[in-house]
N, C-alpha and C positions, 0 to 999 in steps of 0.2 A: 504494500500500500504506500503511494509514494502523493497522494494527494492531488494525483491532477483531476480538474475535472473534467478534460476533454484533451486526449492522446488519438492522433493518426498515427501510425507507422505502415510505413509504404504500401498508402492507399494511392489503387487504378480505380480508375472509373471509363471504362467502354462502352459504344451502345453499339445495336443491332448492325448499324449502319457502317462500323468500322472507326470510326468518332471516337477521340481519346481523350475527356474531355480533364480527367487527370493524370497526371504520369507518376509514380511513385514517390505522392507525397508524407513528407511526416512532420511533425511538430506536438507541442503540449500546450497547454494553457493550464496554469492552476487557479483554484478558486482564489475569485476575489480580484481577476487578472480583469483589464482593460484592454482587449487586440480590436487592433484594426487589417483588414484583405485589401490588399488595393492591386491595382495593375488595370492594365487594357483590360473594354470588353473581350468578352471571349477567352479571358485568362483562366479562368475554373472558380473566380471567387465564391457567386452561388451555388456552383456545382458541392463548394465544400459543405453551403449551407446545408442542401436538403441532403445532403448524407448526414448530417448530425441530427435533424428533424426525421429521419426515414423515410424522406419523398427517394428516396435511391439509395442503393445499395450497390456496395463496392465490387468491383468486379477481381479485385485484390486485394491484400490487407486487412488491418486488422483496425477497427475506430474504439476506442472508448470511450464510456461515459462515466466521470464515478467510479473507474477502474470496472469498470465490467463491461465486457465483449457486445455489443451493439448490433455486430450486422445481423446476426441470425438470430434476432429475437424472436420469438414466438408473436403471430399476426397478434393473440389477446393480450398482450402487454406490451403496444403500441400505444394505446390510450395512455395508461400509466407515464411511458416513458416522455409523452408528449406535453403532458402537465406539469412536466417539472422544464420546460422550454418554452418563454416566451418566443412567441417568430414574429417578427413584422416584417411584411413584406414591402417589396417597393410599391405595389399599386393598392398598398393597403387593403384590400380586399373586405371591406365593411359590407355590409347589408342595409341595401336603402330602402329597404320596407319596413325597417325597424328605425325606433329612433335611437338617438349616442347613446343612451342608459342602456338600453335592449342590445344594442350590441355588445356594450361590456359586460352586461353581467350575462351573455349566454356564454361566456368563456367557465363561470364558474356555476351556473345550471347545470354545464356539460358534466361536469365535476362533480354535481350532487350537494352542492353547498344548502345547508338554509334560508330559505328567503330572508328571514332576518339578515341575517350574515350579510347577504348576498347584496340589501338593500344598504348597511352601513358602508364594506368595502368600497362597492361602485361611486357612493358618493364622495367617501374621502379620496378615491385614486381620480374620479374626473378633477376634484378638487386641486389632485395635486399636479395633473397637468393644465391647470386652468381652465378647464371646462365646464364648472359644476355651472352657470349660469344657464350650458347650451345644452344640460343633457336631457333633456324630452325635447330638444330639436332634431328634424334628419337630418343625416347626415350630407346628404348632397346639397345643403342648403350653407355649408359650412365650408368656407377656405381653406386652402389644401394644406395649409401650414393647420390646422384646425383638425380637419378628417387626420392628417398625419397624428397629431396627438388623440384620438380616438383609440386610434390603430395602436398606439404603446399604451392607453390605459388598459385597453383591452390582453394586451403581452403582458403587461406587469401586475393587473386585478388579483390574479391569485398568487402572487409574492413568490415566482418560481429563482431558483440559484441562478439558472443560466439566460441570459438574453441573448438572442441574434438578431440582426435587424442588417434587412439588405437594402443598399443606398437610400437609408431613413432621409437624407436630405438632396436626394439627387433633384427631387420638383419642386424646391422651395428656393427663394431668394435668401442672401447671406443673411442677411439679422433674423430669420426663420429656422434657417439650417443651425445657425449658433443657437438658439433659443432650443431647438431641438437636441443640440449636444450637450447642452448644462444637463437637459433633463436626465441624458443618459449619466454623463458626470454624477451625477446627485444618486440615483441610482449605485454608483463602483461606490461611491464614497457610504452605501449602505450593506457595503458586503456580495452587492449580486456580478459575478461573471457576466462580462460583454463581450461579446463581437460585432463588430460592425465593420458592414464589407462599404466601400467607397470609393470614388475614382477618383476622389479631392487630394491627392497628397499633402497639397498644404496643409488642409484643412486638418489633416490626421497629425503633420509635425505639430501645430498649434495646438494640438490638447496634450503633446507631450507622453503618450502611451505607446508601446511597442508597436511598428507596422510591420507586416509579415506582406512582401511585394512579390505580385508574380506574376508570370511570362507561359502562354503556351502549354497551359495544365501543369505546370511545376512553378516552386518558389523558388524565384530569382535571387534572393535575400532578405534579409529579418535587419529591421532598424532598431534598436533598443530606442525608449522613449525618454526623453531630456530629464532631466529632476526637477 
């Protein structure tokens, strides 16, 4: 047990089509770590994501979560494994038949939370990404810097260790995209494990966190983050 919370070692990822869309990558993150992915599209950054989330599975290698073997979990403890991973996606993927509350708290209905529960959490996390004014608003009625913080209250509602979030501020203007990386900031500075994949490198030197840079389904290099 050596405490990481998320170990590749020489993970491929191949598809049907001959597509290599990783080539024998490894690296660790221990909890309570701050990473950032960056590189050209087409580098494998997301690809890393849904193999940690189990949108794919490696076609080599070995991923851990928590020190425990991940590819070949068993299909009924995919739920479980998923609970304990905030995902937000680039295009946020909310539901606009529901309003901002109904989204978040179907993260922790899924869960089996109590409505009590269910009804405190949701309000203190819209709260805490400044939402709580707009949450019985829809969501499409809401600015993308707006739906974006939806979309992490919704990641972060049931207080999971690990976050991922891919190009959280690829659609937003700079004082959004900042305003969106405190959140995540405030977040590490509570204990929870981050990744966030980016194509901003400045943006990543300026929070001062380790970048992990890659090229062509392999990492090109690991930058250690300034103090």
């Amino acid at each position: 047990m050596d405490g990481t919370m998320v170990r590749f070692h020489n993970v491929s990822l191949r598809y049907a089509t001959g597509f290599e869309a990783l080539h024998n990558i490894s690296f660790h993150i221990k909890p309570g770590q701050f990473i950032f992915l960056t590189g050209h599209s087409g580098a494998g950054k997301t690809s890393i994501l849904k193999l940690i989330y189990q949108a794919e599975t490696p076609s080599e290698g070995a991923i851990l979560l928590n020190n425990r073997n991940i590819e070949h979990l068993p299909h009924k403890q995919l739920p479980a494994l998923r609970r304990g991973i905030g995902v937000i996606f680039q295009d946020y993927k909310l539901l606009y038949d529901r309003t901002v509350y109904e989204n978040v708290a179907l993260a922790m209905e899924v869960a089996g939370q109590p409505t009590d529960k269910i009804e405190i959490q949701v309000e203190r996390t819209l709260e805490y990404v400044g939402l709580k004014e707009r949450m019985f608003h829809n969501p499409i009625a809401l600015s993308g810097g707006e739906q974006q913080r939806v979309a992490i209250a919704r990641a972060i509602v049931n207080r999971p260790p690990l976050v991922i979030a891919d190009e959280p501020t690829g659609n937003l203007d700079k004082a959004m995209g900042q305003r969106i990386m405190g959140l995540f900031q405030s977040l590490h500075q509570q204990g929870t494990t981050i990744i966030v994949v980016t194509h901003d490198v400045e943006m990543a030197q300026q929070m001062g966190h380790p970048i992990i840079i890659m090229e062509d389904g392999q990492i090109l290099t690991t930058l250690e983050g300034r103090p």
